[in-house]
C-alpha positions, -999 to +999 in steps of 0.1 A: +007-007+173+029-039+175+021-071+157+036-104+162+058-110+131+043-146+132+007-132+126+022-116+089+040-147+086+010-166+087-009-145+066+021-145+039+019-184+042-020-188+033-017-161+005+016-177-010-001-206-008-035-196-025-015-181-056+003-214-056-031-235-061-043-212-084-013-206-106-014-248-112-048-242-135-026-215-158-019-229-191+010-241-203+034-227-233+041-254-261+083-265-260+088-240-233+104-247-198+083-216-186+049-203-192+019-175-175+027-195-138+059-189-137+066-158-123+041-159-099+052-192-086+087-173-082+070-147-061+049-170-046+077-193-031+096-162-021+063-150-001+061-183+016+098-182+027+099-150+042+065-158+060+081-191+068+110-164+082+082-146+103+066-172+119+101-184+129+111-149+140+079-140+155+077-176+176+112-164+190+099-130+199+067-142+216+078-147+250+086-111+252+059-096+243+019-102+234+006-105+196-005-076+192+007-043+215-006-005+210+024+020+211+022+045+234+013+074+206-017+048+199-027+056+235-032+097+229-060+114+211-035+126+184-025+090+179-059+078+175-072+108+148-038+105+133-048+066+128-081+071+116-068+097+091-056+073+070-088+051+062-101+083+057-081+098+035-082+068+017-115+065+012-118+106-001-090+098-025-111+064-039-144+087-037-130+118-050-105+110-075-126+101-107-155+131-102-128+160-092-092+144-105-061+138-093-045+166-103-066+184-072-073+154-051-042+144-043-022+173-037-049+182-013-053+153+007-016+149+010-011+181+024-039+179+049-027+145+058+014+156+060-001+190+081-020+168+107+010+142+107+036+170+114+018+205+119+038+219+095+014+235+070+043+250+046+066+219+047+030+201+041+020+221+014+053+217-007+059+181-002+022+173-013+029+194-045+064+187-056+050+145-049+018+148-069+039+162-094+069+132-093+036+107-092+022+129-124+050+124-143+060+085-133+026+074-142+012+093-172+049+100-190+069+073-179+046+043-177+016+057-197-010+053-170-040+077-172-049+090-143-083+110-134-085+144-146-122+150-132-134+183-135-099+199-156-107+171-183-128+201-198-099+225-193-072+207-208-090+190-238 
């Protein structure tokens, strides 16, 4: 599927713009020239530009072609259950990931999702481990995020 750039740039335009408003209420620092606003008023204005760069873009663009356009893989049956998949998958992972952990979870819905994607169950199977592993390690050794252990939480402590 094919969206208008314009339609993003509209939507980065109304949520630069929201953060904007609401950044104004933040408090401000005593004798300093910055404060809690700041850097999302930095993001904020660099959202709105590059949304203000879509619109522009996608304004260009739309005499070629309609707002929104399905790609031809959108069109098949394996486009359309390769589509839903995701929502799906999602929602398993959000559903799943406290009560069994991401330690199984994820390596597991990765791999059936990588296997439908490319029918390629080994390739699928090690990408989805080595990954879950790389995510593992960034998360709870690097940045010190716990993630769900579920069901090993009795195993490991």
């Amino acid at each position: 599927m094919k969206i208008n750039d314009a339609l993003f740039g509209i939507v980065f335009v109304l949520v630069a713009s929201a953060i904007l408003i609401t950044v104004q209420s933040f408090p401000t620092l005593p004798d300093q020239p910055y404060g809690p606003a700041t850097f999302p008023t930095i993001i904020a204005t660099i959202m709105m530009l590059g949304g203000i760069a879509l619109c522009i873009s996608g304004y260009r663009e739309r005499a070629h072609q309609p707002l929104i356009r399905l790609a031809a893989v959108m069109k098949t049956r394996d486009g359309l259950v390769r589509m839903a998949c995701v929502p799906v998958f999602m929602i398993l992972y959000i559903l799943l990931s406290k009560p069994v952990g991401f330690p199984i979870v994820v390596p597991v819905l990765l791999a059936a999702f990588l296997a439908i994607t490319t029918r390629n169950w080994l390739k699928s199977v090690i990408i989805a481990a080595v990954t879950t592993a790389l995510l593992w390690l960034f998360f709870v050794d690097f940045l010190m995020v716990s993630l769900p252990l579920g069901i090993l939480t009795k195993v490991i402590y």
